[in-house]
C-alpha positions as CSV (number, residue, x, y, z in Angstrom):
1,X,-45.6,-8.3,56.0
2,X,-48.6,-9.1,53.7
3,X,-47.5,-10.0,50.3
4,X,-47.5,-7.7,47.3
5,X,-50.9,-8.6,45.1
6,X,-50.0,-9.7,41.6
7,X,-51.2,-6.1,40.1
8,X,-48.4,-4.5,42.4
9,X,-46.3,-7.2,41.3
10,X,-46.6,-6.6,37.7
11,X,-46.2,-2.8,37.8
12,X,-42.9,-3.2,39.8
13,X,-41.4,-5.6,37.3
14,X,-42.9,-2.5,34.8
15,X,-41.4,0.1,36.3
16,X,-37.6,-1.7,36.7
17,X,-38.4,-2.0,32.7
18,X,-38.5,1.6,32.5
19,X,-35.5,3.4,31.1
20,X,-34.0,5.5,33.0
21,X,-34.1,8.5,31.6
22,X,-38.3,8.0,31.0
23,X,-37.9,7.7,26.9
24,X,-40.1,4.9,25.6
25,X,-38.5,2.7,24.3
26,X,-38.2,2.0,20.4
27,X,-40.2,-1.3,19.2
28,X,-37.4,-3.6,17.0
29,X,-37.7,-6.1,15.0
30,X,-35.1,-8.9,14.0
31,X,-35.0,-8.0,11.0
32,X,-34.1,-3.9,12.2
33,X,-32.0,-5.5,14.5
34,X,-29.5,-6.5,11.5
35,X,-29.9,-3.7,9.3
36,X,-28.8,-1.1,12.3
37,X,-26.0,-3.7,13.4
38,X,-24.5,-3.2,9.7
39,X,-24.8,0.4,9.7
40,X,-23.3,1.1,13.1
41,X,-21.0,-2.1,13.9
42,X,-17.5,-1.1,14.6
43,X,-16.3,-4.8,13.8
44,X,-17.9,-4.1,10.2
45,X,-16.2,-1.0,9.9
46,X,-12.6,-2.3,10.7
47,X,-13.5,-5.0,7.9
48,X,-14.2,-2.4,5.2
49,X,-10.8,-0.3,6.0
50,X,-9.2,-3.8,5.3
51,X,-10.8,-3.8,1.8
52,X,-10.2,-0.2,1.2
53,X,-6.4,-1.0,2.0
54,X,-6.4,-3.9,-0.2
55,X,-8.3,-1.3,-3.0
56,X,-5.6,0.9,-2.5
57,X,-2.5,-1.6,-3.4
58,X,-4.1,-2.9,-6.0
59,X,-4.1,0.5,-7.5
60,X,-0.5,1.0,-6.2
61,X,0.4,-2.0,-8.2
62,X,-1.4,-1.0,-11.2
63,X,0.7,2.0,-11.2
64,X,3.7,2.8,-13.9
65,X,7.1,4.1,-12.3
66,X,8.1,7.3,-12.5
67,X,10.7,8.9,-14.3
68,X,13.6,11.5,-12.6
69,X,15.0,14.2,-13.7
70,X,18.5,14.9,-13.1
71,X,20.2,18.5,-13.6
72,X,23.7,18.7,-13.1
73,X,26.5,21.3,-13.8
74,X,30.8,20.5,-13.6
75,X,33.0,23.2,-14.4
76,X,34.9,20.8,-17.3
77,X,33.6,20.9,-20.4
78,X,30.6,20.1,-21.6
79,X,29.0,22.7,-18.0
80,X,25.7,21.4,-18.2
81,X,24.5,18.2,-18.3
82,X,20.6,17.1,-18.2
83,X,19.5,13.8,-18.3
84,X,15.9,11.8,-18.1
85,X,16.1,8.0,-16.6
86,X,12.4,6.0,-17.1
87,X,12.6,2.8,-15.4
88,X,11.4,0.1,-17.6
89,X,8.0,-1.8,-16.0
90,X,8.7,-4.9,-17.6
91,X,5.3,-7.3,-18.6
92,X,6.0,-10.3,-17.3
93,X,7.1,-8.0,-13.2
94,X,4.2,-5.9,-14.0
95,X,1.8,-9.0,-14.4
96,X,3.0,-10.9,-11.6
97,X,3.0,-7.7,-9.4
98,X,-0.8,-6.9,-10.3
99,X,-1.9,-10.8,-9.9
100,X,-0.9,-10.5,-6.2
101,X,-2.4,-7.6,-5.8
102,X,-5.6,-8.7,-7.2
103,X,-5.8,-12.1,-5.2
104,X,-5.6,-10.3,-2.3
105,X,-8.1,-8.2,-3.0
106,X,-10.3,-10.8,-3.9
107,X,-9.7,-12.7,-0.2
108,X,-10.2,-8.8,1.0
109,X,-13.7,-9.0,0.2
110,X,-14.6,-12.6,0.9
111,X,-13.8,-12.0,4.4
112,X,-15.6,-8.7,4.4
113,X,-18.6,-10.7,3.4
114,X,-18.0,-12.9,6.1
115,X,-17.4,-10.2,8.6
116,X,-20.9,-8.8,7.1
117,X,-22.5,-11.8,8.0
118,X,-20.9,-12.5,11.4
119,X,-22.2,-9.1,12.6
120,X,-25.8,-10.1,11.8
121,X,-25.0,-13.3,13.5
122,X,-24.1,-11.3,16.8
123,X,-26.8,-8.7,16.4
124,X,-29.5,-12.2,15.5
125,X,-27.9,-13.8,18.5
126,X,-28.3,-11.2,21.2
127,X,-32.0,-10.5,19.6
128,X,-32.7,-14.3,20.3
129,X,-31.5,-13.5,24.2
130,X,-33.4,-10.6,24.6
131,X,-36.9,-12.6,23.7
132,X,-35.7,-14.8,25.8
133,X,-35.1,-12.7,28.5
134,X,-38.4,-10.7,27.8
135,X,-40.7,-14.2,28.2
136,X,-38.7,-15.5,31.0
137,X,-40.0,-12.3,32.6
138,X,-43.0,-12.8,31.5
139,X,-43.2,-16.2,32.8
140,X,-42.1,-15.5,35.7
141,X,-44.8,-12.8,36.6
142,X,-47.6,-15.1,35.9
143,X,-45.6,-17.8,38.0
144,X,-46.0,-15.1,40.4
145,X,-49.4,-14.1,40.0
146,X,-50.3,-17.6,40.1
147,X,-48.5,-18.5,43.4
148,X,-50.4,-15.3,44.6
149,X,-53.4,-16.8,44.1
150,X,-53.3,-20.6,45.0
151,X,-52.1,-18.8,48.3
152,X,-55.4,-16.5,48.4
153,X,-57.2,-20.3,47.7
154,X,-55.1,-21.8,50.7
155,X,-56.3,-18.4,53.5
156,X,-59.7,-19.6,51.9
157,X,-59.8,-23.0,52.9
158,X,-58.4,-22.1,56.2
159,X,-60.7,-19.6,57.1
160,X,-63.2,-22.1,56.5
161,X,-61.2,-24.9,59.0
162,X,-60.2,-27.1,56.0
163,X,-56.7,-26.1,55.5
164,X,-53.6,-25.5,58.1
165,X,-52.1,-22.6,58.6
166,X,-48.9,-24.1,57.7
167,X,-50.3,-24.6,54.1
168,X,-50.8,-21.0,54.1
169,X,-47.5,-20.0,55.1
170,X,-46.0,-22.7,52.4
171,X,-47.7,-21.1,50.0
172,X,-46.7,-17.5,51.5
173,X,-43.2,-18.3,50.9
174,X,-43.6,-19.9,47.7
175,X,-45.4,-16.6,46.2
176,X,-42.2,-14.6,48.0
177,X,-39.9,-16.4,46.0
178,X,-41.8,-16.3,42.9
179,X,-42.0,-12.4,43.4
180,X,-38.0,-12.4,44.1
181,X,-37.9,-14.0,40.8
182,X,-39.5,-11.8,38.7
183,X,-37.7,-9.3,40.0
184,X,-34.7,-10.6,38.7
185,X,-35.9,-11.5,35.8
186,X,-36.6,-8.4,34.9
187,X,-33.6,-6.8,35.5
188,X,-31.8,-10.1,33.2
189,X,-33.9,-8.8,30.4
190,X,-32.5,-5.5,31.3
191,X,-29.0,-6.6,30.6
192,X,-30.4,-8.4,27.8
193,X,-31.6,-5.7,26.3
194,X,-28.1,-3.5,26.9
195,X,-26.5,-6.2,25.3
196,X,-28.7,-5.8,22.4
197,X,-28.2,-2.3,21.9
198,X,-24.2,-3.0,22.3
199,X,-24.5,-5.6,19.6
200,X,-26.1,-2.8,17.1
201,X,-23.4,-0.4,18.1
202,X,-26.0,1.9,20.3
203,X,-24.1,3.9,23.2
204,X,-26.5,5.3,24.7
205,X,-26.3,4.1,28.1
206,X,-29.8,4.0,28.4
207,X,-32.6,1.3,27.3
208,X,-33.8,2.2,23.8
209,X,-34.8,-0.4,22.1
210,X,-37.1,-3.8,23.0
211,X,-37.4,-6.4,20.5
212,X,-41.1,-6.2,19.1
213,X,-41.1,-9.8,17.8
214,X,-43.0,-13.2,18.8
215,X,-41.0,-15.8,19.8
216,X,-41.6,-18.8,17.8
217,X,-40.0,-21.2,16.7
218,X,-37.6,-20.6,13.7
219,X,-39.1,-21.1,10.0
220,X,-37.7,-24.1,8.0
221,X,-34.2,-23.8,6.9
222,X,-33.2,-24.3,3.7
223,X,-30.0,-25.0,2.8
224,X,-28.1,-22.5,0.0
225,X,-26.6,-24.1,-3.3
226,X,-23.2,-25.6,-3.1
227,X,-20.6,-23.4,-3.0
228,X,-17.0,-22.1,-1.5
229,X,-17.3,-21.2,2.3
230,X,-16.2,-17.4,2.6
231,X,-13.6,-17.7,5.1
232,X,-12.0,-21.0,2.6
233,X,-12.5,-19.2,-0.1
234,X,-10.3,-16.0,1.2
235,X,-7.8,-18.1,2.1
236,X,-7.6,-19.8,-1.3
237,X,-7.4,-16.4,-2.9
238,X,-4.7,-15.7,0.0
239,X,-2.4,-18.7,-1.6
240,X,-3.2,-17.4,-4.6
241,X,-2.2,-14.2,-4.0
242,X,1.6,-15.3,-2.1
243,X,2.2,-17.5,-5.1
244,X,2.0,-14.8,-7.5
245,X,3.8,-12.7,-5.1
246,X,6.4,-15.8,-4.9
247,X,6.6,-15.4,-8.9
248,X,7.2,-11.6,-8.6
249,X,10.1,-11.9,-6.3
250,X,11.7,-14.6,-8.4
251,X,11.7,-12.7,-11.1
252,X,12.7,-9.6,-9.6
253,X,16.0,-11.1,-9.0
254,X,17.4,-10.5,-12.7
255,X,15.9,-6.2,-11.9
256,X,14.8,-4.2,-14.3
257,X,16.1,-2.2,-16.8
258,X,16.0,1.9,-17.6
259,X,16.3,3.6,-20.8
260,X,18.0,7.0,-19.9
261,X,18.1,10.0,-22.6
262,X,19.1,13.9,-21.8
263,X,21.5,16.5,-23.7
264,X,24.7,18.6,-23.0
265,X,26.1,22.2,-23.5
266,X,29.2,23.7,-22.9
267,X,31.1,22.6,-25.3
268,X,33.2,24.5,-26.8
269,X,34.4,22.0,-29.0
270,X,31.3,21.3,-30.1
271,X,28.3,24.3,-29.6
272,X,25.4,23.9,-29.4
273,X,22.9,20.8,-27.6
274,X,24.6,17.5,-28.1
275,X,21.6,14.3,-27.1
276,X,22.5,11.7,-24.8
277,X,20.9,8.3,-24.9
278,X,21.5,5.3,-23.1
279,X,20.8,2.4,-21.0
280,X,20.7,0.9,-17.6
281,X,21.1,-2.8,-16.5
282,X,21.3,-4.1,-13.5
283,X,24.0,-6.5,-12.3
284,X,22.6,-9.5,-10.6
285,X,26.3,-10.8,-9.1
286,X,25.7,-10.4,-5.5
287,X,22.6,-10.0,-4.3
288,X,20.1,-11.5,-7.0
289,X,16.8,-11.0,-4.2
290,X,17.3,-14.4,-2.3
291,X,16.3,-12.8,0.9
292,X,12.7,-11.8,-0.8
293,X,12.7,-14.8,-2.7
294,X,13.0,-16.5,0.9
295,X,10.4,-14.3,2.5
296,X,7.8,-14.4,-0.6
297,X,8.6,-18.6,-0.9
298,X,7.8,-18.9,3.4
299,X,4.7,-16.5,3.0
300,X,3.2,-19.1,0.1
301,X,4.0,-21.9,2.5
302,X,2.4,-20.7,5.5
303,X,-0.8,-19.5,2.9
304,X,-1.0,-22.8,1.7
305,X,-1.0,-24.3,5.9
306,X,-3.6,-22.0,7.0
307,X,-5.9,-22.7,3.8
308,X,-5.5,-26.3,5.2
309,X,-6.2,-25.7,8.2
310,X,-9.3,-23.5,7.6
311,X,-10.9,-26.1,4.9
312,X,-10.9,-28.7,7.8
313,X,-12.3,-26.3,10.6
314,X,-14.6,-24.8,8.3
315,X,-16.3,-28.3,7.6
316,X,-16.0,-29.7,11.0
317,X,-17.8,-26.7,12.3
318,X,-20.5,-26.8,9.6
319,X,-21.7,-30.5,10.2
320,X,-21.4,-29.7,14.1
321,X,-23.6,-26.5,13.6
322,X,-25.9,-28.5,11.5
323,X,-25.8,-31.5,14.0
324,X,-26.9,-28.7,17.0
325,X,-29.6,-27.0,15.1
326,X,-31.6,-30.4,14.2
327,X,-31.2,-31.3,17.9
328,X,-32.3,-28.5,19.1
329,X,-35.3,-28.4,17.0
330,X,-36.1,-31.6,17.9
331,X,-35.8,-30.4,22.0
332,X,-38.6,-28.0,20.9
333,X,-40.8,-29.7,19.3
334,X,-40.4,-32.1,22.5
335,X,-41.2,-29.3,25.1
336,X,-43.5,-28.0,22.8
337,X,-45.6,-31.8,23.6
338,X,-44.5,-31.2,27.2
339,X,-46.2,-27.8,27.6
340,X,-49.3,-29.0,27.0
341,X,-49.3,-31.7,29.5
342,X,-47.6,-30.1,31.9
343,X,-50.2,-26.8,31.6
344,X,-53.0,-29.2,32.2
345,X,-51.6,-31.0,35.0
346,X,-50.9,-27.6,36.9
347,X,-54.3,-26.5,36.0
348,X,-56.1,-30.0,37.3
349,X,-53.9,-29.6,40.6
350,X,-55.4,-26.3,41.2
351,X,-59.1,-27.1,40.8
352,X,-58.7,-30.5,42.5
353,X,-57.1,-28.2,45.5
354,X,-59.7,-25.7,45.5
355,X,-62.3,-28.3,45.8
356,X,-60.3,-29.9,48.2
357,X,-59.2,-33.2,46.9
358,X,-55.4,-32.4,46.5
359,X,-53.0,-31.1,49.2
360,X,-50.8,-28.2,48.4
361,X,-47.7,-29.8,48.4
362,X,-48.9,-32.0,44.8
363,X,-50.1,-28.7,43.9
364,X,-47.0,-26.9,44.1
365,X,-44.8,-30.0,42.5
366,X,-47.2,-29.8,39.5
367,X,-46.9,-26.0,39.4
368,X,-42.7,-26.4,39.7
369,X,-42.9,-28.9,37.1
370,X,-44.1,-27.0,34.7
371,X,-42.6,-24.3,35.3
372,X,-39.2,-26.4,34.9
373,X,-40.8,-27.4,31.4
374,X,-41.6,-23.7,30.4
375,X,-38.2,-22.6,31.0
376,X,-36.5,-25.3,29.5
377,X,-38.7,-24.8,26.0
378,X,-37.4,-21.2,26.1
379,X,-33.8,-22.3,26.9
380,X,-34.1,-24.8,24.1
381,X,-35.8,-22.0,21.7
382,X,-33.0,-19.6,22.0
383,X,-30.6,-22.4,21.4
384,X,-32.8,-23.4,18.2
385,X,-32.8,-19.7,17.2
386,X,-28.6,-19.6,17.9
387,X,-27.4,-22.5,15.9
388,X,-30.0,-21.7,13.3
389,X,-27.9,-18.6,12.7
390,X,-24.7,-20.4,13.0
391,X,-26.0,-22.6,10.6
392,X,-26.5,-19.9,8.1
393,X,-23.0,-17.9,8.5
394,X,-21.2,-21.4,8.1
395,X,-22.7,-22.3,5.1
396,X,-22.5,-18.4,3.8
397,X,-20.6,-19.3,-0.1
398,X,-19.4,-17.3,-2.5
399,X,-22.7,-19.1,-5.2
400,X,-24.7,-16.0,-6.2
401,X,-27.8,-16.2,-4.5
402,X,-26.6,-17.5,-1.2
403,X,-29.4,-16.6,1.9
């Protein structure tokens, strides 16, 4: 079977490209990429009911009791009997009550900014995988288009009796795999691309979106002011919030009080409405709350543990992050160097073979080898791009101004 020419080549890896219901798809940029993951994201959304919920008791415990109404009738004098109990919302219950709830608001929205962040993390990372994907196509087709030709050069040189026909087949099935290659290539940036989409919260089942930027290296980083890490900082407003709950339930044990006033008729002793007016105190003998000043007390405790814990992990995994991204910069700007060499040592071996002064086999080792080099720079790019963005989320603070 004669081998496909690189035009034919190219157009299949095209047409594999092609969604599959024949819309074109919609140029994005990184940049779009983040804004549609924040507007769609399901992860985002489950982080805002959180905050609404914390919203919600806050206003719950700003709220004053109720008073009830009680109507009553008794066929002894006085008949009728109505009476109006307001439970007293004492300052120092009301306080401690409205301090929790505010704390925990507050670690409500520090993790919904981190949540915020963390989805244009995973919308940024599968961006990064999708150029990826795109130029490892890419490279691969022109792998394939050159293998196509050095093996036109090698029928050339033995039509003219100074090459075997074993170079030609060599080369024949070096093309073939650089063909089967492409092919699959394409179809990874496929999935790439799917993934994308899934990261932004598109369903569609179809492709509808290709990223639309370069990829280059990322631009300098610079580092935010000093500040509380979200995810510590919610969990210091979470201790916060369990010791003020602590405080509630402690001094909840003593209850609280009502003032009760209403009126009577019936009498027939005395006519008319006679007031009422009195008071209700609880009786701490028995109870006196110890099972919620248990539960509130072991609640503080474990707040206190997991703040702990996250202030460790949360710096460990900053100066590894950091520690990735300036390595893999450095890999870059390494196989960046490499390129160079490596593109003019491929391009040497194929005029020296053409003029005859190389065989095909150096030819094809200087052609693998940078190939090898190529794909490792884009490996090493995506990985540069990745723990950029880790970078940034980790050191996301709750400063004013924070990238």
């Amino acid at each position: 079977m004669h081998p496909l020419r690189p035009t034919l080549l190219l157009m299949w890896c095209g047409l594999l490209a092609v969604p599959a219901a024949g819309q074109t798809p919609r140029p994005l940029t990184r940049s779009q990429a983040g804004d549609e993951a924040l507007a769609r994201s399901p992860r985002l959304r489950l982080a805002g009911s959180d905050t609404a919920r914390a919203v919600a008791a806050l206003r719950t415990a700003s709220l004053f009791p109720d008073p009830s109404l009680s109507l009553a009738w008794s066929r002894s004098a006085p008949s009728y009997h109505a009476s109006l109990e307001l439970p007293l919302d004492l300052p120092w219950l009301r306080s401690s009550r409205i301090n929790a709830a505010t704390f925990g608001q507050a670690g409500s929205r520090w993790r919904f900014a981190f949540e915020r962040a963390a989805t244009q993390l995973e919308a940024d990372t599968a961006y990064t995988r999708a150029l990826a994907a795109r130029e490892q196509w890419r490279l691969s087709a022109r792998n394939a288009d050159a293998t196509d030709s050095l093996r036109g050069i090698a029928e050339q040189r033995r039509d003219a009796g100074d090459a075997s026909e074993l170079e030609v087949q060599l080369a024949v099935i070096v093309a073939g795999q650089q063909r089967n290659r492409a092919v699959a290539d394409s179809l990874a940036y496929d999935d790439a691309r799917l993934a994308l989409q899934a990261a932004l919260g598109i369903a569609d089942g179809a492709i509808v979106v290709e990223p639309a930027d370069s990829f280059l290296p990322p631009p300098p980083f610079v580092a935010p002011a000093a500040g509380t890490p979200l995810l510590v900082a919610a969990a210091e407003a979470d201790v916060a919030a369990a010791a003020a709950g602590a405080l509630f339930a402690r001094r909840s044990a003593l209850g609280a009080p009502s003032l009760t006033a209403g009126f009577e008729r019936g009498d027939p002793d005395m006519p008319g409405t006679l007031p009422t007016v009195g008071i209700s105190l609880p009786l701490p003998l028995v109870n006196r709350n110890r099972g919620g000043v248990a539960t509130a007390e072991a609640e503080r405790q474990r707040a206190e543990a997991t703040a702990a814990a996250v202030r460790v992990e949360s710096g460990n995994a900053l100066a590894r992050a950091i520690r990735a991204e300036r390595i893999a910069m450095t890999l870059v700007a390494r196989d960046a160097a490499l390129l160079q060499a490596a593109d003019r040592v491929s391009l040497m071996g194929r005029t020296a073979y053409r003029e005859g002064a190389a065989t095909l086999a150096s030819v094809l080792e200087a052609e693998r080898n940078a190939r090898d080099v190529r794909t490792q720079y884009l490996i090493d790019l995506a990985g540069a791009w990745i723990a950029r963005g880790v970078v940034r989320l980790l050191s996301e603070s709750t400063t004013p101004g924070t990238p």
